[in-house]
Backbone as JSON Lines, residues from 0, in Angstrom:
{"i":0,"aa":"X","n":[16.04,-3.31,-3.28],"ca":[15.36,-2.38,-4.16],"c":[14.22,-3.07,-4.89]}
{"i":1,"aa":"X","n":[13.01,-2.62,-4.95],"ca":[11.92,-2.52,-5.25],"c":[11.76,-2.54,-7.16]}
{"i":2,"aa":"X","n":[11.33,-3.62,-7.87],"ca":[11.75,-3.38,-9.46],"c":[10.21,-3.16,-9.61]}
{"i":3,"aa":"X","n":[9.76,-2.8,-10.99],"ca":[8.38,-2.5,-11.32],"c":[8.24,-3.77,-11.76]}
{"i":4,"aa":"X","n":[8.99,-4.67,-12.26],"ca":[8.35,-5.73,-13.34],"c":[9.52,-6.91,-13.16]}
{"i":5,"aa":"X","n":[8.83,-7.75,-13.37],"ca":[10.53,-9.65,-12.8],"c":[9.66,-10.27,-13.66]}
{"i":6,"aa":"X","n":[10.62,-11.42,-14.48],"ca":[10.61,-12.61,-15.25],"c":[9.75,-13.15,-14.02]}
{"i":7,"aa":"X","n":[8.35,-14.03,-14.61],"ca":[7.6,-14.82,-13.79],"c":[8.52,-16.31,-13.39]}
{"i":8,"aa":"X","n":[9.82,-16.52,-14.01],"ca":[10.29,-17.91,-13.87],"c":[11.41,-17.71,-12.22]}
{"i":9,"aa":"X","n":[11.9,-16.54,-12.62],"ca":[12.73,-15.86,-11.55],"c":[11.95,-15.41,-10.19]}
{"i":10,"aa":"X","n":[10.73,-14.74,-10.65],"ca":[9.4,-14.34,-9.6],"c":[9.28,-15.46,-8.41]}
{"i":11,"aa":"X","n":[8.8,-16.58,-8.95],"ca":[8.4,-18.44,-8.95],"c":[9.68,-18.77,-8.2]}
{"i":12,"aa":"X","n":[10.9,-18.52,-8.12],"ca":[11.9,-19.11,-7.51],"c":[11.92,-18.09,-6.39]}
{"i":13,"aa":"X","n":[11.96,-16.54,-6.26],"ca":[12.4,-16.26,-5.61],"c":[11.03,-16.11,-4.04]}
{"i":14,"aa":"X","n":[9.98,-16.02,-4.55],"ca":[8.64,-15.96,-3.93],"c":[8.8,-17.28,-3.03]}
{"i":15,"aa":"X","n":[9.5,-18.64,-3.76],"ca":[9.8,-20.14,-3.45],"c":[8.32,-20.8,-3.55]}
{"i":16,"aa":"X","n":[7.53,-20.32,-4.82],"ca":[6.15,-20.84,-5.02],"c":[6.81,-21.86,-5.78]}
{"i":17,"aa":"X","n":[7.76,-22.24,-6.24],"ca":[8.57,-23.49,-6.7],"c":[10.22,-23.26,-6.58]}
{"i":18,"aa":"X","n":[10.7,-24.34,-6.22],"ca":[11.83,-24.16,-5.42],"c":[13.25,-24.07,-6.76]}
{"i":19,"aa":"X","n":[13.09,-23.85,-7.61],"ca":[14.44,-23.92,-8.77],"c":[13.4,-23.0,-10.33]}
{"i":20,"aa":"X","n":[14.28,-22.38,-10.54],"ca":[14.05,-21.92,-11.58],"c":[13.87,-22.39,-12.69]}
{"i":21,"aa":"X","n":[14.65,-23.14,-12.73],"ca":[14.7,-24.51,-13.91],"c":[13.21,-25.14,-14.03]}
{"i":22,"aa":"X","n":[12.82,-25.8,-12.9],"ca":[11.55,-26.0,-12.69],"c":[10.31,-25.28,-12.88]}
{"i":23,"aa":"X","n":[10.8,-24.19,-13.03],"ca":[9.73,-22.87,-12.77],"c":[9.61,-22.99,-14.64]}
{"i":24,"aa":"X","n":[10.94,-22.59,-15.15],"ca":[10.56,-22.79,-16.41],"c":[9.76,-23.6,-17.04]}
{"i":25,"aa":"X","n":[10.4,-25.07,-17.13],"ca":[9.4,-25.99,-17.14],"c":[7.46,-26.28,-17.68]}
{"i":26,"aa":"X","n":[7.58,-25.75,-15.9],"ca":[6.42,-25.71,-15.32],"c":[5.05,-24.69,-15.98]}
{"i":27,"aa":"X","n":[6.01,-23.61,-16.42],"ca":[5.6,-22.27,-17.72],"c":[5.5,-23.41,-18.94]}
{"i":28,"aa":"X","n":[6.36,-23.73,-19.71],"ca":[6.4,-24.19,-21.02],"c":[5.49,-25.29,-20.62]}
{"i":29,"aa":"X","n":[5.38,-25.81,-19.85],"ca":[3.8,-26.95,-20.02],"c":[3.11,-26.51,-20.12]}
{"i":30,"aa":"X","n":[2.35,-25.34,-20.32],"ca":[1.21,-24.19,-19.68],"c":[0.4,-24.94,-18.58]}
{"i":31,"aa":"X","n":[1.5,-24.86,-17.67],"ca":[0.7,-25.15,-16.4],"c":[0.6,-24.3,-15.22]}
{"i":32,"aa":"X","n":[1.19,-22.89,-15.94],"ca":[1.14,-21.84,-15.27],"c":[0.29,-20.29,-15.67]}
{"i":33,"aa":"X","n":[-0.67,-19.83,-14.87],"ca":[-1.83,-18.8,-15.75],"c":[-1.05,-17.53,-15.01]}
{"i":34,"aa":"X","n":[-0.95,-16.12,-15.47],"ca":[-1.2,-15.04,-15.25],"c":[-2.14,-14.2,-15.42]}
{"i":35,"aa":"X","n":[-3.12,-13.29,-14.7],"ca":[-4.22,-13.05,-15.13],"c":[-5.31,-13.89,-15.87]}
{"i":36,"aa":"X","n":[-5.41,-15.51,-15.85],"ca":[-5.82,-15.38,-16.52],"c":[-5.84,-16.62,-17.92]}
{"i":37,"aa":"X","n":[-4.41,-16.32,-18.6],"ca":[-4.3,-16.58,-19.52],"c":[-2.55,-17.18,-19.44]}
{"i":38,"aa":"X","n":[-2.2,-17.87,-20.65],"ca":[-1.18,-18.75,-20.13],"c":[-0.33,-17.9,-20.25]}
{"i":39,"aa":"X","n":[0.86,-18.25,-19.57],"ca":[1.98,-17.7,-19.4],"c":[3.36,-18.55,-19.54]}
{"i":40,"aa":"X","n":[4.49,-17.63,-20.31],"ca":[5.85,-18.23,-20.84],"c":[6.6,-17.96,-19.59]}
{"i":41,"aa":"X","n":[7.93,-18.47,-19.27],"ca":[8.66,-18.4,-18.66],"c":[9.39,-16.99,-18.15]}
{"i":42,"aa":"X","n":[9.64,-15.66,-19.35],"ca":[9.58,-14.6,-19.3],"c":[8.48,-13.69,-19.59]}
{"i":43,"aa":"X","n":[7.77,-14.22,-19.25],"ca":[6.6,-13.37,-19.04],"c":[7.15,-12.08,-17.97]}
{"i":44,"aa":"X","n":[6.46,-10.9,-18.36],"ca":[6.6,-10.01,-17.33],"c":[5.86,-9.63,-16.12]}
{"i":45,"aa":"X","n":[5.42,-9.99,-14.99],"ca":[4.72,-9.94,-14.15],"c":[4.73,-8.67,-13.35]}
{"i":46,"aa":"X","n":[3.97,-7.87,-12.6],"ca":[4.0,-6.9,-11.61],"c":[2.84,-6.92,-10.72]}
{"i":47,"aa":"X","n":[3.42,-5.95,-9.33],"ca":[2.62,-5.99,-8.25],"c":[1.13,-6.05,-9.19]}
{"i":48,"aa":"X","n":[0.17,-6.81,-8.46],"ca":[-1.39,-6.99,-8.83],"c":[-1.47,-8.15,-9.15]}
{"i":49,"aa":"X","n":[-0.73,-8.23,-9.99],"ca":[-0.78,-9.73,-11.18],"c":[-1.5,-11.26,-10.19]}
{"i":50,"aa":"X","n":[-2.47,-12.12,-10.76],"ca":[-2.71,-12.9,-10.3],"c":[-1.92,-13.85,-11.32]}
{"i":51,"aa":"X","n":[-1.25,-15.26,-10.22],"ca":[-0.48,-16.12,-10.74],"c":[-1.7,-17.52,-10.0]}
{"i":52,"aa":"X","n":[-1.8,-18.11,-11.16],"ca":[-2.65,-19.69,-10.78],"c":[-1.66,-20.9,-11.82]}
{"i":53,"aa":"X","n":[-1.39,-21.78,-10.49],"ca":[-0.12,-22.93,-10.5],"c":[-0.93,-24.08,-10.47]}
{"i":54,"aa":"X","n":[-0.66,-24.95,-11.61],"ca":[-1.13,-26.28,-11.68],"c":[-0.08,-26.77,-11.03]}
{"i":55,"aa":"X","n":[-0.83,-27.99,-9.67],"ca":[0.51,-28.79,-9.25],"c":[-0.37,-30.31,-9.39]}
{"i":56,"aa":"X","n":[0.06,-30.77,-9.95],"ca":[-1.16,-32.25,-10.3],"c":[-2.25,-32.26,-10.03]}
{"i":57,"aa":"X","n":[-2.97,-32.6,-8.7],"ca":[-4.06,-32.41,-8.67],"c":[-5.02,-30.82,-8.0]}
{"i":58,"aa":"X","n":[-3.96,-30.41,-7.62],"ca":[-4.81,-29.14,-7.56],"c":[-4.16,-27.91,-7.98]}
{"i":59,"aa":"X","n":[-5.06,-27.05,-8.21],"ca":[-4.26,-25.39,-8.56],"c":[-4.53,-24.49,-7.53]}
{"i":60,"aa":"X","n":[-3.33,-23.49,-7.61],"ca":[-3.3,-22.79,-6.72],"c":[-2.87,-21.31,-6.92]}
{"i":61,"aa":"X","n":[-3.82,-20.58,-6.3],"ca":[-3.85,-18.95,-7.23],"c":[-3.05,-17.86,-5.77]}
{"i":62,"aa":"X","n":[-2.66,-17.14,-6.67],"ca":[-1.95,-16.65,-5.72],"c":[-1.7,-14.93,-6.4]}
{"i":63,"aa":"X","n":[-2.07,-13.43,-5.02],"ca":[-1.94,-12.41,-5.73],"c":[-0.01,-12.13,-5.83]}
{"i":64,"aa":"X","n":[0.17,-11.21,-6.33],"ca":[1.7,-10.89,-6.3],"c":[1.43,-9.21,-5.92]}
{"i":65,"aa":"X","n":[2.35,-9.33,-4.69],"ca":[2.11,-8.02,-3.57],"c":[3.57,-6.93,-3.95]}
{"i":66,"aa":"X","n":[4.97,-8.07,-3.91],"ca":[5.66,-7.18,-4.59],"c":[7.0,-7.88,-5.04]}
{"i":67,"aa":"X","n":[7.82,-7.16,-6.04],"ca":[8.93,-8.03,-6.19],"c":[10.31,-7.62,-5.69]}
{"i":68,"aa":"X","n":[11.08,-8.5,-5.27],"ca":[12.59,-8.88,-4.87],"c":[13.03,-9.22,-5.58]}
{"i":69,"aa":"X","n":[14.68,-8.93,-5.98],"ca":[15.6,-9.54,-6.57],"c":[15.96,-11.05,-5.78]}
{"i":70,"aa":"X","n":[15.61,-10.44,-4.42],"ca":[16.21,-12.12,-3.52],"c":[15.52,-11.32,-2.1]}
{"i":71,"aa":"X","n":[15.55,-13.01,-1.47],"ca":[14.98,-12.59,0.28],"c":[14.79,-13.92,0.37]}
{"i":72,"aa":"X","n":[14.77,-13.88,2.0],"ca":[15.4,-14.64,2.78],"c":[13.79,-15.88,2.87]}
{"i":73,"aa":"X","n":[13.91,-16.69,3.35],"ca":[12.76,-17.77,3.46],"c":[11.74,-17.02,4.18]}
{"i":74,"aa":"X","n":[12.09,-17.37,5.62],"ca":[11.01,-16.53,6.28],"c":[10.5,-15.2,5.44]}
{"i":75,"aa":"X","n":[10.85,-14.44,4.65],"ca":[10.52,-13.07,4.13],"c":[9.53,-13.82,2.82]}
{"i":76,"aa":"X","n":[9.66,-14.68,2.11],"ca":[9.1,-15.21,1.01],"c":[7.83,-15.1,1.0]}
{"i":77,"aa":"X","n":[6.7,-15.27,2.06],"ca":[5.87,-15.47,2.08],"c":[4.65,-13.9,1.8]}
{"i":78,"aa":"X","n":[6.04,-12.85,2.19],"ca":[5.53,-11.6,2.23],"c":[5.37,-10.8,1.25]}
{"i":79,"aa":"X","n":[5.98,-11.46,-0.14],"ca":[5.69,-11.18,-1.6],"c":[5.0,-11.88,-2.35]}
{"i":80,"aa":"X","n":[3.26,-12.77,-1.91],"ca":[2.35,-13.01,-2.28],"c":[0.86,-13.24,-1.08]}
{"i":81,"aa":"X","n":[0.02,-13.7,-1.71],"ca":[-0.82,-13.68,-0.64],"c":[-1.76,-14.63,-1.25]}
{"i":82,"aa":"X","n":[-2.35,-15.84,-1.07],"ca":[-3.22,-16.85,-1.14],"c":[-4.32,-15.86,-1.62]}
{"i":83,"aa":"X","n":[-5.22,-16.35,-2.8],"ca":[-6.3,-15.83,-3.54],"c":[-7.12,-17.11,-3.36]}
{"i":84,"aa":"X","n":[-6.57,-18.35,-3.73],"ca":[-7.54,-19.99,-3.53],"c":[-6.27,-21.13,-3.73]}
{"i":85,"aa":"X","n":[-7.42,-22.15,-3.29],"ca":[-6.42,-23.49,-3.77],"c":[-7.51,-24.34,-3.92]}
{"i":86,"aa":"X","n":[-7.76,-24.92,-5.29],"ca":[-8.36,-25.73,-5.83],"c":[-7.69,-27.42,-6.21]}
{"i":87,"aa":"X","n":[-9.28,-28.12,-5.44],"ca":[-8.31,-29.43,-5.91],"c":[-9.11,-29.74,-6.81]}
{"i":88,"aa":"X","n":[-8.85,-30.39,-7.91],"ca":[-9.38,-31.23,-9.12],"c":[-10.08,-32.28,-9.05]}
């Protein structure tokens, strides 16, 4: 089932744009994670549209959000975002 809106930390794990939630949190509370834009907390609320841009050391990487899952399988992961850029520093 199809939700309107997912915690961006839960989003981040289940998308597998970072592999643990824990991490995902983290990764939010450093603000090393943007939504639209502008920084984003760990429960942030995200929905289909939303652009997500991920600091990973040396480069960032933006990414649209197409739709959300409670859960899905690896192979399926890739089908709830879609590459916008990847910037290296």
């Amino acid at each position: 089932m199809k939700k309107a809106k997912m915690r961006l930390d839960k989003y981040l794990k289940v998308s597998r744009l970072i592999k643990r939630r824990t991490l995902a949190k983290e990764v939010a509370a450093n603000e090393r994670i943007l939504v639209n834009g502008k920084p984003a907390k760990p429960s942030k609320e995200i929905k289909p549209g939303d652009e997500i841009t991920i600091s990973f050391g040396n480069k960032d990487v933006t990414v649209k959000v197409l739709s959300l899952e409670a859960s899905t399988k690896k192979a399926d992961a890739i089908s709830l975002y879609e590459f916008v850029k990847e910037e290296t520093k």
